[in-house]
C-alpha positions in Angstrom: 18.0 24.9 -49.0 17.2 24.0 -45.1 14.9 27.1 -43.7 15.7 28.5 -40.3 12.2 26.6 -39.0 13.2 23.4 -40.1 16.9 23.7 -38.4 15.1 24.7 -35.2 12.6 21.5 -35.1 15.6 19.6 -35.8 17.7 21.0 -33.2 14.4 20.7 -30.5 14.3 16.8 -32.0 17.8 16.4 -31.2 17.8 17.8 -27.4 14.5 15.6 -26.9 16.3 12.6 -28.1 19.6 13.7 -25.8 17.4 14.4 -22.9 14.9 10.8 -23.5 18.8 8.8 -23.8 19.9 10.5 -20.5 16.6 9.6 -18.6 16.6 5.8 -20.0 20.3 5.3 -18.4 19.9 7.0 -15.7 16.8 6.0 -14.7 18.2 2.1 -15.9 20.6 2.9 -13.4 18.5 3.4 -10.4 16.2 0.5 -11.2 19.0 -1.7 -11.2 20.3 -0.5 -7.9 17.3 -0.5 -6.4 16.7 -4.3 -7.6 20.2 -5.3 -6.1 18.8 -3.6 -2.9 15.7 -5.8 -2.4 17.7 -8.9 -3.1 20.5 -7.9 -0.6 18.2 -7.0 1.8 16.5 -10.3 1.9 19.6 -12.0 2.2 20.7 -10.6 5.0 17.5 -10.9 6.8 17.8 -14.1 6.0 21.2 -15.0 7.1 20.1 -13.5 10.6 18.0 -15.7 11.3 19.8 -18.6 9.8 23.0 -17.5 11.8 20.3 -17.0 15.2 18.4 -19.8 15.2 20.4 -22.8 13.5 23.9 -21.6 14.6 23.0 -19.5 17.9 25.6 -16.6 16.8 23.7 -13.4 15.8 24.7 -11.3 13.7 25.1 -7.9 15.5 25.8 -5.8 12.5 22.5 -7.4 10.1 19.7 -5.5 11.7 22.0 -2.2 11.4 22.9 -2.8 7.8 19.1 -3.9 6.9 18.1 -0.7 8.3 20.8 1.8 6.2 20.0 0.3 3.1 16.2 0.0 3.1 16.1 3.7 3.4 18.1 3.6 0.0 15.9 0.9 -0.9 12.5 3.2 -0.2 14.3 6.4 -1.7 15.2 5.0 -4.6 11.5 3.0 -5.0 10.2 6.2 -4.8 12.3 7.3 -6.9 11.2 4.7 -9.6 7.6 4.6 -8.6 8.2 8.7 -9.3 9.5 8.1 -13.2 6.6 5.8 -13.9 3.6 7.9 -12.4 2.5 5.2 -9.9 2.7 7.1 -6.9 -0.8 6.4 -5.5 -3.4 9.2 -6.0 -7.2 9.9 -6.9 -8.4 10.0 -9.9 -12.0 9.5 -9.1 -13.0 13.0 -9.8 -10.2 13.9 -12.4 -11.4 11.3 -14.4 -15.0 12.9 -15.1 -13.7 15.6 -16.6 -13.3 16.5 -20.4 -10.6 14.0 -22.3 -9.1 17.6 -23.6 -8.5 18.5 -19.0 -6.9 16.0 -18.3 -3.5 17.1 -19.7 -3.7 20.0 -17.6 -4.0 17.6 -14.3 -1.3 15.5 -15.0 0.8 18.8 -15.1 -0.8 20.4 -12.0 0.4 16.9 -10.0 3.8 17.2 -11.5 4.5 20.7 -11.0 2.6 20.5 -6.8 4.8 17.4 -6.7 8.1 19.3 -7.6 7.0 22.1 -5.0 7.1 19.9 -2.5 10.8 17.8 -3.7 12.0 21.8 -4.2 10.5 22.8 -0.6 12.4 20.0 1.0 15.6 19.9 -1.2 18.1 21.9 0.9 16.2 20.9 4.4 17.0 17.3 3.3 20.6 18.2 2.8 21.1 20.2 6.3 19.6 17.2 7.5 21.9 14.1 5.9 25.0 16.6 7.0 23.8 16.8 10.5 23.5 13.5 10.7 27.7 12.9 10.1 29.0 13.1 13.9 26.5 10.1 14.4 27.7 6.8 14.5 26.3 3.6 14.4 26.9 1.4 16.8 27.8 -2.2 15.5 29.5 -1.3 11.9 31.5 2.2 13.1 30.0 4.1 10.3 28.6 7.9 10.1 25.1 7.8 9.6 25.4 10.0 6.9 25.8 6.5 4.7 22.3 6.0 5.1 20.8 9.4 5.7 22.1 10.5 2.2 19.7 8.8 0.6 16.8 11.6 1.0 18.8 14.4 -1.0 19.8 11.5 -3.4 16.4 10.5 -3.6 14.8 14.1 -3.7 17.4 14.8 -6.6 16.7 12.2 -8.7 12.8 13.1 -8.5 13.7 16.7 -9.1 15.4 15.5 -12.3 13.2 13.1 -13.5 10.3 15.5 -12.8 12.2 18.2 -15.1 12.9 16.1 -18.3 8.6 14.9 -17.9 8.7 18.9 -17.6 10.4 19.1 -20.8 9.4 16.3 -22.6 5.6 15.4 -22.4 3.2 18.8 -21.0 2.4 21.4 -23.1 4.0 25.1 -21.6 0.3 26.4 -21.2 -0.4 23.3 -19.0 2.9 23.8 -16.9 2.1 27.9 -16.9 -1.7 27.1 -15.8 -0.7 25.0 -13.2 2.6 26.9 -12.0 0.3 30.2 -11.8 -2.6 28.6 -9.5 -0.3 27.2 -7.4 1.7 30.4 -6.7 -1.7 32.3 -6.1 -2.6 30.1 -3.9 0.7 30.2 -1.8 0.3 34.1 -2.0 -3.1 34.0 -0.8 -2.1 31.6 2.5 0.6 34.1 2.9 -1.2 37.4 2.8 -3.4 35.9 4.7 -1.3 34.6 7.7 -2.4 36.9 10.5 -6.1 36.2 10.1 -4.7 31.9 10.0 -3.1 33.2 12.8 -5.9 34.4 14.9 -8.7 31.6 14.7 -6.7 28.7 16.9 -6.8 25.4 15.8 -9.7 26.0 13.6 -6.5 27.0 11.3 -6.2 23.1 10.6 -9.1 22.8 8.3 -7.4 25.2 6.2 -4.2 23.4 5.8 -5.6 19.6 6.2 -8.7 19.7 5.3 -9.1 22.5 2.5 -5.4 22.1 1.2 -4.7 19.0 1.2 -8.3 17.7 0.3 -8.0 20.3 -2.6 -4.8 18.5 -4.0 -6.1 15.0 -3.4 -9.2 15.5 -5.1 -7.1 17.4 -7.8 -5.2 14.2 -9.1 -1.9 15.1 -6.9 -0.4 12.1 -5.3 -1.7 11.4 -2.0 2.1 11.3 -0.3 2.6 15.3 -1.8 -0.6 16.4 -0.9 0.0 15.4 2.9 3.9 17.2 2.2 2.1 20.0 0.9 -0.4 20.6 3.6 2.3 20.2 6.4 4.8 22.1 4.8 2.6 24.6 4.4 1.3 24.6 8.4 4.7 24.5 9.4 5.8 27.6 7.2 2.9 29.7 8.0 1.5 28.8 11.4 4.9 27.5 13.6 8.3 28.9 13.8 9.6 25.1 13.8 12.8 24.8 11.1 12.1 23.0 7.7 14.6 20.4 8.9 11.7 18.8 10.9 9.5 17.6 8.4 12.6 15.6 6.5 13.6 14.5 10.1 9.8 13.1 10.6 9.7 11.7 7.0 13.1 9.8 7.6 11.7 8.5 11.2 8.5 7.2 9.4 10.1 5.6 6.8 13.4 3.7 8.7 11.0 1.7 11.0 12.6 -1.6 10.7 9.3 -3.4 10.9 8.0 -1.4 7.8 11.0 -3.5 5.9 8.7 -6.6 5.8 6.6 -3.9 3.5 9.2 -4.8 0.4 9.5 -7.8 1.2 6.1 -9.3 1.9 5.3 -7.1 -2.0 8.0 -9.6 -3.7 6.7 -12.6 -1.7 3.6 -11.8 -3.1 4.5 -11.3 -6.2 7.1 -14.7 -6.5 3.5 -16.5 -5.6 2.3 -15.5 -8.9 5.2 -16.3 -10.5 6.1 -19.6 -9.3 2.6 -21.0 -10.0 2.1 -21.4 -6.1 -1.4 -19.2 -5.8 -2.9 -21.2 -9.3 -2.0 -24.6 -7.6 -3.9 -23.9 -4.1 -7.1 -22.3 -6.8 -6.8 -25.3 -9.0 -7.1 -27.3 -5.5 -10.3 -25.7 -4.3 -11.4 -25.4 -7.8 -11.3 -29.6 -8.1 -12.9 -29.7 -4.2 -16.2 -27.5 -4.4 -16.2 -25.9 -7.8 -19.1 -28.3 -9.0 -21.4 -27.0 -6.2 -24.1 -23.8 -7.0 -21.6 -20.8 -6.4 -18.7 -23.3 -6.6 -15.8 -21.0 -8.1 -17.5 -17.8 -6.0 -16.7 -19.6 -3.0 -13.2 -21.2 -4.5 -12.4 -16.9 -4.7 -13.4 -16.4 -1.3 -11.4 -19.7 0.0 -8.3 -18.7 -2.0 -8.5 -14.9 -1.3 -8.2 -15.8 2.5 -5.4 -18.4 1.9 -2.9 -15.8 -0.3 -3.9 -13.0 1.3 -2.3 -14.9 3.9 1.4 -15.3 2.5 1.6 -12.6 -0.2 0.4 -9.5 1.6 -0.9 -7.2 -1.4 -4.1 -7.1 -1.9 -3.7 -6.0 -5.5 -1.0 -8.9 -6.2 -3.9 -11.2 -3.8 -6.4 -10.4 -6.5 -4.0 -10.4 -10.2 -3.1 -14.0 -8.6 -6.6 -15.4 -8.8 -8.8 -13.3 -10.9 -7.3 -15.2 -14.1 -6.9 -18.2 -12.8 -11.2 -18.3 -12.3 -12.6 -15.6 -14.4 -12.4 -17.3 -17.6 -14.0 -20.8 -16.5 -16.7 -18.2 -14.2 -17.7 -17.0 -17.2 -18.3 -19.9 -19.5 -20.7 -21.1 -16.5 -22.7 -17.5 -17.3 -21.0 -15.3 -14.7 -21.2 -11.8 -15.6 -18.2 -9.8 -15.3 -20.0 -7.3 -13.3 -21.1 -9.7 -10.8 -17.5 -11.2 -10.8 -15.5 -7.7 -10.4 -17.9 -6.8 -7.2 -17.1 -10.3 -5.4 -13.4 -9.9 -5.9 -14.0 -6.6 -4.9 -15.7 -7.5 -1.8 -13.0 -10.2 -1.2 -10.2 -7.9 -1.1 -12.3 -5.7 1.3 -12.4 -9.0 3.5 -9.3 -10.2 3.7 -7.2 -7.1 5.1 -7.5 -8.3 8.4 -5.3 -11.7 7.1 -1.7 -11.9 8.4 0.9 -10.9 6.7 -1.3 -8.0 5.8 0.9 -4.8 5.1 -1.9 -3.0 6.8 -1.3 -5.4 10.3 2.6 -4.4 9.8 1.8 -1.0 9.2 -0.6 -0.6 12.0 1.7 -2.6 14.6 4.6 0.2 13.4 2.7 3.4 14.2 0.7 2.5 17.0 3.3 0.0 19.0 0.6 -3.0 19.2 2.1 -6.4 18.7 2.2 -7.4 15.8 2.4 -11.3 16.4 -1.3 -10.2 18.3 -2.3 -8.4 15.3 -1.5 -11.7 13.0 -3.2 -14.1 15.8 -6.2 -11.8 16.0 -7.0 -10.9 12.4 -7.8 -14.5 11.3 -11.3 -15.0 12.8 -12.8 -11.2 11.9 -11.9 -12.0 8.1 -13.6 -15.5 8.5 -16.9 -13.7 10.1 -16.7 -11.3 7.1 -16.2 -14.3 4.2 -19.2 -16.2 5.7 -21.0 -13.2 5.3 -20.0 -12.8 1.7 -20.9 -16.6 1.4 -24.4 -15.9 2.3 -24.9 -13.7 -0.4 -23.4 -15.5 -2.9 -25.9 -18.4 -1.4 -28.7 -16.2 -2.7 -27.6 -15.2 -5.7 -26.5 -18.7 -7.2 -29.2 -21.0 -5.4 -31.0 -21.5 -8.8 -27.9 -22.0 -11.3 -27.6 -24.3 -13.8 -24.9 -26.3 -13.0 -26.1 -30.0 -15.5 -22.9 -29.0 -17.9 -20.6 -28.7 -14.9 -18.1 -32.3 -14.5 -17.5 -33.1 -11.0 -13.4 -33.7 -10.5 -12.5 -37.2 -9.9 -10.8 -38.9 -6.4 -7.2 -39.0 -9.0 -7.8 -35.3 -10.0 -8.1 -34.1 -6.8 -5.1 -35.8 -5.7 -2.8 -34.1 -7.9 -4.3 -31.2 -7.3 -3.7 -32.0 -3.7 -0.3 -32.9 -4.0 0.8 -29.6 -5.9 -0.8 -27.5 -3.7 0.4 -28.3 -0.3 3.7 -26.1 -0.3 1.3 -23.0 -1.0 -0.9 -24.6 1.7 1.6 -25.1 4.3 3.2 -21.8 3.9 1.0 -19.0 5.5 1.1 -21.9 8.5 4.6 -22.0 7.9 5.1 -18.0 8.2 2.3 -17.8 11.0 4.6 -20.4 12.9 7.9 -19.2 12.8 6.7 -15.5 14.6 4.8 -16.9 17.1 7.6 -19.7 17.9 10.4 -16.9 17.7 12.2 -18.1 14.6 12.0 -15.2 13.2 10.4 -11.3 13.8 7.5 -10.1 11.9 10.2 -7.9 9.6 12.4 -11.5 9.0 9.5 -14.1 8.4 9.0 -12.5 4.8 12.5 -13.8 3.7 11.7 -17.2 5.0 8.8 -17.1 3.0 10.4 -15.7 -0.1 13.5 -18.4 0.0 10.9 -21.2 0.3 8.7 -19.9 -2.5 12.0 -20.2 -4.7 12.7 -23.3 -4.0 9.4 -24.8 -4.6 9.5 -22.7 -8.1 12.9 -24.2 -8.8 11.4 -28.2 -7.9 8.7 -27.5 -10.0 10.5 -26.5 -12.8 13.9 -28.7 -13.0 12.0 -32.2 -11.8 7.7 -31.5 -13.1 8.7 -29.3 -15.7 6.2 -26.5 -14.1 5.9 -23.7 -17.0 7.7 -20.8 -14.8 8.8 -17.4 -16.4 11.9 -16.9 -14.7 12.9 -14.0 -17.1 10.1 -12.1 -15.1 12.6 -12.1 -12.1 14.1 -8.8 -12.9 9.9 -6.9 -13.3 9.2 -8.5 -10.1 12.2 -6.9 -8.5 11.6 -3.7 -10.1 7.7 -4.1 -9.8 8.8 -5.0 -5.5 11.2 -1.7 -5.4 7.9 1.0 -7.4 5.0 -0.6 -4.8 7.4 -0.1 -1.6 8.4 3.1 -2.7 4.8 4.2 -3.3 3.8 3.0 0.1 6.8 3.8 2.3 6.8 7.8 1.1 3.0 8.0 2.5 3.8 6.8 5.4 7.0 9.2 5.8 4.9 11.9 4.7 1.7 11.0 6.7 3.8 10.4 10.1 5.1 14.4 9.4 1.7 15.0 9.3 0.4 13.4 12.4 3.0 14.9 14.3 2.3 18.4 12.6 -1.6 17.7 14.1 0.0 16.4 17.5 2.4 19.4 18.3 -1.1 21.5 17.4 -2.6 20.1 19.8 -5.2 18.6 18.2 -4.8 15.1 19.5 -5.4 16.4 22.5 -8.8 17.7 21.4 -9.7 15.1 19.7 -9.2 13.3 22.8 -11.5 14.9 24.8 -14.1 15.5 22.2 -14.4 11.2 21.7 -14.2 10.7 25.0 -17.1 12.7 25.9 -19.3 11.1 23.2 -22.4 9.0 24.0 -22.4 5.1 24.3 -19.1 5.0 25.6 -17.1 2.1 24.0 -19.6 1.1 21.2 -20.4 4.6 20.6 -16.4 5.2 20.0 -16.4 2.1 17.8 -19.5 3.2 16.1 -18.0 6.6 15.0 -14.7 4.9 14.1 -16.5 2.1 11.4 -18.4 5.3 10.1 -15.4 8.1 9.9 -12.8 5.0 8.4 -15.3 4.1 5.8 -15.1 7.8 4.5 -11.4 8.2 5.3 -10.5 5.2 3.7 -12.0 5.6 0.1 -10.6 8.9 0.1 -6.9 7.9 1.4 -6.5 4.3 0.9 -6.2 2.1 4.4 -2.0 3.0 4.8 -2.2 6.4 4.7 -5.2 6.6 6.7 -4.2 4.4 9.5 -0.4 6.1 9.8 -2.6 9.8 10.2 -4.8 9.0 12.6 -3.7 5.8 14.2 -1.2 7.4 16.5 -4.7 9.7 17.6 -7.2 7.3 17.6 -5.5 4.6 19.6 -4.7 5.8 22.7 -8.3 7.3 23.1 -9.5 3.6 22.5 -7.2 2.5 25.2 -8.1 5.2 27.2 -12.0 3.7 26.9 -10.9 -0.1 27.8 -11.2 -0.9 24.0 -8.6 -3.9 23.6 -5.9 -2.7 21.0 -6.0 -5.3 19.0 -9.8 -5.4 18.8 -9.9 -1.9 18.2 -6.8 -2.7 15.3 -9.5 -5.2 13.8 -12.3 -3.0 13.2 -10.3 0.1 12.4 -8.9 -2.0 9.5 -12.3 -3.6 8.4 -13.4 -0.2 7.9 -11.0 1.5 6.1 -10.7 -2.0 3.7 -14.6 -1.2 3.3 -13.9 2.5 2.3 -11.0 1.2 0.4 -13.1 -1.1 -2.1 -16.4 1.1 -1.9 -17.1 2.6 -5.0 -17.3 5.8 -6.3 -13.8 6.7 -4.6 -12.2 3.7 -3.4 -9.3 2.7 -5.6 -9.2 -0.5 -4.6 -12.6 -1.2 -6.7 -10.7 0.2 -10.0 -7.9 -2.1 -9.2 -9.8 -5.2 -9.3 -11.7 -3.9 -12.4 -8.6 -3.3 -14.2 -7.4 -6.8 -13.1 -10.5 -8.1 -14.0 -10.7 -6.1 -17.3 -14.0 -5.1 -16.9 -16.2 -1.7 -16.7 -16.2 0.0 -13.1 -20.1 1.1 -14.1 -20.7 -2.4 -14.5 -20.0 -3.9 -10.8 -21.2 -1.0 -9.1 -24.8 -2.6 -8.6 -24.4 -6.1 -7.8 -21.5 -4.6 -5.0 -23.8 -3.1 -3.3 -25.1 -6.4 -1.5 -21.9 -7.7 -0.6 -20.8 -4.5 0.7 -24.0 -4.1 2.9 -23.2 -8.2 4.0 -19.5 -7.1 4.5 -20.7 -4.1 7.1 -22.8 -6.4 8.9 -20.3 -8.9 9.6 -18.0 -5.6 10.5 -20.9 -5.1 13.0 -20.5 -8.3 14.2 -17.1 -8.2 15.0 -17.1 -4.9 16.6 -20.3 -5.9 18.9 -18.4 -9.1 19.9 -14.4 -8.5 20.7 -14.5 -12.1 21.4 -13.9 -12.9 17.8 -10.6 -11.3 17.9 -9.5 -12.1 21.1 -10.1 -15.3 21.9 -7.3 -17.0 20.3 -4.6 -14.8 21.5 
């Protein structure tokens, strides 16, 4: 006979079961869509500029369709990125705690996340339906088409976020979590006229304290700056909630942040095609016999992919198995390896197509053909500084087991390598010629990668795993989603500390400090170091760009110097251990210990601040070639 307890933990297995089969189609669903989206979406970049420049007949209605469906495409990236838990956040501090906590953390991010998607549920409706009397001007269509993808996008989170609800935390977790978070909204609320009455000293409270209290807490960076602005807007203004989905949506549908997607699965087809070994194996067969050789073969081919792919973490899972294994047969340790690919991801942000350059260009209205002209000499400045240092450390190596590559070897190599040579040159070219915009050269880029994968494998039989197409798609749609809901939720932010006023204070305060330009600069490298372990180089720069730029201007600081440094910095921050999550990235790639690189990075990262000090002491570096 069945007891009543074993009927229950059947019926409990069965509704898991129901509930894990609905989230695997559903979800299937929405990676698929969002797959279709980034291949659509390069194809009619593409056909843009084919149709401008070889045909002279533009296409008036491609730019307008690009733009409605890369909102879909972010939504539903975010969307994706949401279901796997890769929205970015810090773990630094989470991960010190007892084993036994950290169940209760994952449950606090998911249930402060949900909050937020809850918060702005309804607003995001009132908004899409607001949006229907407006119509677009070359395709005739209500601009509800495109604006309906933030309640879509919101829903789907709110649903995926419910079955992880149901299915993986424990209800003591979830109760845990759900309780702090409502004291805390109870205290903020009971404690509105006192917020009220101290001024803009009220913006610690909800930026600093808040928002710092859920970063630090393991809640993704994009909810904690929702969180903090919601809760400024609720409490401290009488503004509608309508606003904050109306800023996300304007920081998120800048056209130029569509080369964000793009320049990901250009990056990522490097990999894929073989392109980013063949330009290693090149350099590899030039200098790798020399004391250091494969150190500076990293440096060399971390400032020739940076240039085409982009991604610093798809820069660095290109090349770190391509040399690691051969670094390490000549007695490299992996601690010493981890910290200089570290330290060359921290160098080579400033390298067009960065999607910090596209990024920065977007928020603060700065060229962005000047920010891919000007970014090429600061990085160089910064890899002979890393160069020195590995100098110092490999000027006594044994090197009497290492063969020198023959005149026929290097050939080859040669010959294999010069599409992935010629192709930052080639993207480089075609924006500053006019072929294409800085939002369209990625698609040039990305058709030109497939066809040299395709010629590699139909006529030399090139080894390429084309059945991987469909991850890199997916793996394109999770990292722009990731990305573009920061910036939506960091430019709601900025303008939350703009309408304060703050800006304005901020302003004045700078502008008043001693050592007028260099003594701005100075301040910058130091507060961008900080700002950018703790929020990663995107978030940071969409926050405080839009503040921190026109007081540059203001002091006769040339914007795209000022870009050059301000990027440097955060990179710096970025790779820095204890809280830069870019460090953990290439030790994950790298598959080696964080504890173990932390002491031989702390020489690069000195060399990489004095060649940051360089470059802000001499703007020439970044302006004389533009």
């Amino acid at each position: 006979m069945v007891s009543a307890e074993t009927t229950i933990e059947t019926r409990q297995t069965l509704s898991l079961s129901w509930l894990s089969t609905c989230e695997n189609v559903l979800g299937r669903t929405v990676e698929i869509a969002a797959m279709g989206l980034v291949v659509v979406e390069t194809l009619v970049l593409f056909a843009g500029v084919v149709s401008r420049y070889a045909f002279h007949r533009p296409l008036s209605w491609s730019d307008e369709l690009a733009s409605i469906l890369f909102l879909w495409l972010a939504m539903l990236g975010t969307v994706i990125a949401f279901r796997r838990n890769e929205h970015m956040r810090m773990t630094a501090l989470i991960s010190l705690a007892s084993p036994r906590r950290w169940p209760f953390f994952e449950a606090f991010a998911l249930v402060a996340a949900l909050c937020f998607l809850l918060a702005i549920f309804y607003p995001s409706i009132e908004y899409a339906l607001d949006e229907i009397a407006i119509v677009t001007p070359a395709m005739q269509v209500s601009n509800i088409v495109r604006s309906a993808a933030l309640p879509l996008g919101c829903g789907f989170m709110l649903l995926f976020g419910a079955i992880r609800f149901v299915r993986l935390h424990r209800l003591a977790d979830l109760s845990k979590a759900l309780t702090i978070i409502v004291l805390v909204g109870l205290a903020l609320v009971l404690a509105k006229p006192l917020i009220m009455g101290i001024g803009n000293y009220r913006l610690l409270i909800f930026f600093v304290l808040l928002v710092g209290a859920a970063v630090f807490s393991g809640v993704p960076i994009a909810f904690s700056f929702g969180l903090g602005t919601l809760a400024y807007l609720f409490l401290a203004t009488r503004v509608p909630m309508t606003v904050i989905v109306s800023r996300m949506d304007e920081g998120m549908s800048h056209l130029i942040l569509l080369s964000v997607p793009l320049f990901v699965f250009l990056g990522l087809l490097i990999e894929l095609t073989g392109m980013a070994r063949a330009m290693v194996n090149l350099l590899a067969s030039l200098i790798g016999h020399l004391r250091g050789g494969l150190s500076y073969v990293l440096l060399a081919a971390m400032y020739l992919v940076s240039g085409i792919s982009g991604s610093k973490a798809a820069d660095m899972a290109a090349i770190a198995p391509v040399l690691f294994p051969e670094m390490k047969r000549r007695g490299e340790k992996g601690g010493e390896l981890v910290a200089l690919l570290t330290a060359s991801g921290a160098m080579s942000e400033t390298i067009p197509p960065s999607l910090v350059l596209i990024t920065i260009g977007s928020v603060t209205g700065v060229s962005i053909a000047a920010l891919f002209t000007g970014g090429l000499i600061p990085a160089f400045v910064l890899a002979v500084a890393l160069s020195i240092v590995v100098w110092w450390r490999s000027r006594k190596a044994d090197l009497s087991h290492v063969r020198r590559a023959g005149a026929s070897e290097i050939g080859r190599a040669l010959l294999v390598a010069a599409p992935g040579i010629a192709l930052p040159f080639l993207i480089r070219a075609a924006v500053i010629e006019g072929v294409a915009t800085a939002t369209e050269v990625s698609t040039i880029g990305i058709i030109y990668t497939l066809l040299y994968g395709l010629v590699a494998w139909a006529f030399f039989g090139a080894r390429i795993g084309w059945s991987r197409l469909g991850t890199v798609l997916l793996e394109t749609a999770a990292l722009s989603g990731a990305i573009l809901l920061i910036i939506g939720t960091a430019t709601a932010m900025a303008w939350a500390l703009t309408q304060s006023g703050f800006s304005r204070q901020l302003v004045a305060a700078m502008s008043t400090m001693p050592g007028g330009q260099y003594g701005f600069l100075a301040i910058t490298i130091v507060t961008l170091i900080v700002l950018g372990s703790v929020l990663e180089g995107i978030p940071a720069i969409v926050l405080f760009g839009p503040l921190l730029f026109p007081v540059a201007k203001a002091m006769g600081i040339n914007e795209v110097h000022y870009a050059m440094v301000a990027i440097l910095a955060m990179g710096i921050g970025l790779f820095a251990p204890p809280l830069g999550i870019g460090y953990y990235t290439a030790c994950a790639i790298g598959k080696v210990d964080p504890t173990e690189g932390i002491r031989p990075l702390w020489l690069y990262l000195v060399a990489l601040v004095l060649g940051l000090i360089a470059v802000a002491a001499i703007p020439w570096l970044t302006t004389c070639m533009l």
